[in-house]
C-alpha positions as CSV (number, residue, x, y, z in Angstrom):
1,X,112.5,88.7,105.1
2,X,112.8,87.2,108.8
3,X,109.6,86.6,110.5
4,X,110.2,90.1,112.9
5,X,110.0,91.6,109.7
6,X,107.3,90.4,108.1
7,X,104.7,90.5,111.4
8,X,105.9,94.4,111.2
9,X,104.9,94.7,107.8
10,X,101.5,93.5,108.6
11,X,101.1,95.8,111.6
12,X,101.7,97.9,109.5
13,X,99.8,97.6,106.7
14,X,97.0,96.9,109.3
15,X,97.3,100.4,110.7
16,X,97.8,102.4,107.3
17,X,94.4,100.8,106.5
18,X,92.6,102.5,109.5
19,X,91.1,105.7,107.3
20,X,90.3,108.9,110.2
21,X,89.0,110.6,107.0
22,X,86.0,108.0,106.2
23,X,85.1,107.8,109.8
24,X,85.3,111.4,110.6
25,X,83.5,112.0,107.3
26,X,80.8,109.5,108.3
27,X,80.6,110.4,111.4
28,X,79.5,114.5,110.9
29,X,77.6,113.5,107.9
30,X,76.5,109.7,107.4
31,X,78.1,109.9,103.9
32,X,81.9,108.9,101.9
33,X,84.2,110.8,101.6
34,X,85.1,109.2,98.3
35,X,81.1,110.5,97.1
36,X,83.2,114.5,97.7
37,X,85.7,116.6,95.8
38,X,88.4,114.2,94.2
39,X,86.9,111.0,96.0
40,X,90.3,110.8,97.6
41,X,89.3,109.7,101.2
42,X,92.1,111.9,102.7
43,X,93.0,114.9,105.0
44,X,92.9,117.5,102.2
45,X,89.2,116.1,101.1
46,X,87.7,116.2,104.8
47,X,89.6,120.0,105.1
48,X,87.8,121.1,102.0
49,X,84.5,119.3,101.5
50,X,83.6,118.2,105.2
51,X,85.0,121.1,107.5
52,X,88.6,122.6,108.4
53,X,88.9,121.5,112.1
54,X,88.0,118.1,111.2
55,X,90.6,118.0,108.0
56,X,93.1,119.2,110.5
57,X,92.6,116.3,112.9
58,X,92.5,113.4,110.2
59,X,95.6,115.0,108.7
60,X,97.7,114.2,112.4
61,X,96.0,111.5,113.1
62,X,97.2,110.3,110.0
63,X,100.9,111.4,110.7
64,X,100.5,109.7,113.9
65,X,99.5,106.4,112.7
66,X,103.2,106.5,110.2
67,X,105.4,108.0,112.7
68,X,104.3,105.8,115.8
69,X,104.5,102.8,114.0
70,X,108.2,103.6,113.1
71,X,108.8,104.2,116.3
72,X,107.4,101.3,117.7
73,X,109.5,99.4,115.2
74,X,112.7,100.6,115.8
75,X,111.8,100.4,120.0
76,X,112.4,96.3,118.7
77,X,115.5,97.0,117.1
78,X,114.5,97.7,113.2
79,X,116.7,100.2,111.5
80,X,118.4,100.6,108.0
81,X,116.3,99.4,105.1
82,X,113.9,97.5,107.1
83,X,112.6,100.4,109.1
84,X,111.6,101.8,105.4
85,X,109.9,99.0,104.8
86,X,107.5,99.0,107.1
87,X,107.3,102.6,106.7
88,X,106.1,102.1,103.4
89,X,103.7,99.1,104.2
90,X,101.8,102.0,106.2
91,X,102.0,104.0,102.7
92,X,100.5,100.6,101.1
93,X,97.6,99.8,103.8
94,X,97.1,104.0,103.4
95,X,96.4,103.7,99.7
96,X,95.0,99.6,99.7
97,X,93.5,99.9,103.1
98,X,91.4,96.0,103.9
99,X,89.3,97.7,105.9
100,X,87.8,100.3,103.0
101,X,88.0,97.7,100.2
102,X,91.2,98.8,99.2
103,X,90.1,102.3,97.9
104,X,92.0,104.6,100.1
105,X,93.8,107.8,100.2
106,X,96.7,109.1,98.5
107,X,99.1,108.3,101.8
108,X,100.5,112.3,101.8
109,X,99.8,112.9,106.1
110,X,100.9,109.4,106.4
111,X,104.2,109.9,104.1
112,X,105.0,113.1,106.0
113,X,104.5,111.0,109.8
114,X,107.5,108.9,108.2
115,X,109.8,111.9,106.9
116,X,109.2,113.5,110.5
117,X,110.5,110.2,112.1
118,X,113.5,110.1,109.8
119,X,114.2,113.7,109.0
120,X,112.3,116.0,111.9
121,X,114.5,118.8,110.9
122,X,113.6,118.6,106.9
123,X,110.0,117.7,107.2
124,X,109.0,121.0,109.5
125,X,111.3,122.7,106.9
126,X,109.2,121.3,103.7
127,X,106.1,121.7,106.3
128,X,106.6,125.6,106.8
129,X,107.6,126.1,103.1
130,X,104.6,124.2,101.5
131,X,102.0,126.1,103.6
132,X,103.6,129.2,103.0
133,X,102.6,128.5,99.4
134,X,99.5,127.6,100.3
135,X,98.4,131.0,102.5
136,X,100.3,133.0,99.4
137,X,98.2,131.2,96.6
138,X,94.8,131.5,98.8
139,X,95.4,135.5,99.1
140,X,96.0,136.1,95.7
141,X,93.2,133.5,95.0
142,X,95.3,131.4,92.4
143,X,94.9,128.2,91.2
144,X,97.1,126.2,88.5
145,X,93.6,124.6,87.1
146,X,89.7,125.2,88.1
147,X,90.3,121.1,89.6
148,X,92.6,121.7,92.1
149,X,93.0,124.2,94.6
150,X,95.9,126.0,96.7
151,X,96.3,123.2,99.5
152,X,95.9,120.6,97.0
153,X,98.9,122.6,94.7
154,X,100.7,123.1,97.9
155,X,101.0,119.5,98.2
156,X,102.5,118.9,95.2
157,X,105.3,121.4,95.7
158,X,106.3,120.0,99.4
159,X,106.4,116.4,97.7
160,X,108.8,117.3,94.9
161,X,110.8,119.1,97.4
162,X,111.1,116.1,99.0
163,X,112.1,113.7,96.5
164,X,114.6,116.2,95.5
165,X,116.3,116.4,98.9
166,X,116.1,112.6,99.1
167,X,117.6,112.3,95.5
168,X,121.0,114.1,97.3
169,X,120.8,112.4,100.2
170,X,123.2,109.8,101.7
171,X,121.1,108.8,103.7
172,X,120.1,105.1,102.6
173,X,117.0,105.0,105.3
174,X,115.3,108.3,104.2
175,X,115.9,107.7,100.3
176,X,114.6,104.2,100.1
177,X,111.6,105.3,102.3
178,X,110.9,108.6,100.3
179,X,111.1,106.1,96.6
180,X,109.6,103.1,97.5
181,X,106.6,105.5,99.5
182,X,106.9,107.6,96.5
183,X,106.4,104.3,93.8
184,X,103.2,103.5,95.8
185,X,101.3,106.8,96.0
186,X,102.2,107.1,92.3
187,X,100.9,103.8,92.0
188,X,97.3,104.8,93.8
189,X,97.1,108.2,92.1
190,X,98.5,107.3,88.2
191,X,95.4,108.9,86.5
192,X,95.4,112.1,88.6
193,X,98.9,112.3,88.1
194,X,99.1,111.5,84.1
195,X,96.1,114.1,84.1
196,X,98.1,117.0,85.9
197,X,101.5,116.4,83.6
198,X,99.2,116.7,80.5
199,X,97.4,120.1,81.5
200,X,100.7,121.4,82.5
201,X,102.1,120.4,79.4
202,X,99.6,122.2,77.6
203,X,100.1,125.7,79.6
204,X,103.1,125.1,78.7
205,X,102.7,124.8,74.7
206,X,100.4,128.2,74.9
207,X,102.8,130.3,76.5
């Protein structure tokens, strides 16, 4: 890794580690966001435990800080593989954050200010169709378990979408962003995840 490289991937990780959701959070009420809901200090916590209009603005401030570093990065001439790394680096400092004694979020806004920098097109697509989901499971007031709600399920969906399309891409710079961001929020979010399979799996052995 050259040394253009490397100072990107600690601007980068710098900038992931800047968390709007615990200064938002702290800011309206004096408290952590990690003390609320899931203790994920995110943009789907602050929507649902703090208030909407200040879950909105942590959730694109949070794409902003992934898609303007990407920018910035290929402004100096990084493309290809590299441009993914330091893509995910803002996926690392997201979820490992310095600043926050590495207890972040799970990296979702962040991921998604990446895929709009690398795939506008199938990130507004994924966007649209995910909180369609969402509006549909809040009118019919459904929920997969008691734990999680619509936005939180609607999440879900959009990300496996996404792996999905970057499993058929060709695109070598969208898939190794989407996997390696992927490896790290799975990473972060193990026990949630291992948690979710097994109450799906037993759903599925009731039905």
């Amino acid at each position: 890794m050259d040394t253009k490289i490397l100072l990107f991937a600690i601007i980068a990780y710098l900038v992931g580690s800047i968390n709007p959701a615990t200064l938002f959070t702290y800011f309206h009420l004096k408290r952590d966001i990690r003390e609320f809901g899931d203790g994920n200090p995110g943009a789907t916590n602050v929507f649902l435990h703090v208030n909407r209009l200040s879950g909105i603005i942590v959730f694109l401030l949070d794409v902003s800080k992934s898609f303007l570093m990407l920018w910035f990065a290929g402004r100096y001439g990084i493309t290809g593989g590299q441009l993914a790394i330091i893509g995910t680096f803002v996926i690392v400092g997201h979820n490992f954050p310095i600043f926050h004694k590495f207890k972040g979020g799970t990296g979702i806004s962040s991921f998604i200010g990446g895929l709009l920098f690398m795939s506008t097109t199938l990130a507004i697509q994924v966007f649209v169709f995910a909180l369609t989901l969402i509006l549909i499971m809040y009118i019919i007031k459904t929920k997969l378990h008691s734990n999680y709600s619509a936005l939180e399920i609607g999440e879900v969906v959009g990300f496996l979408v996404i792996l999905y399309f970057a499993h058929i891409s060709q695109d070598y710079t969208f898939k190794s962003y989407v996997f390696l961001s992927t490896a790290v929020v799975v990473i972060r979010r193990f026990n949630k995840i291992n948690y979710f399979a097994k109450k799906i799996l037993a759903k599925l052995k009731t039905i």
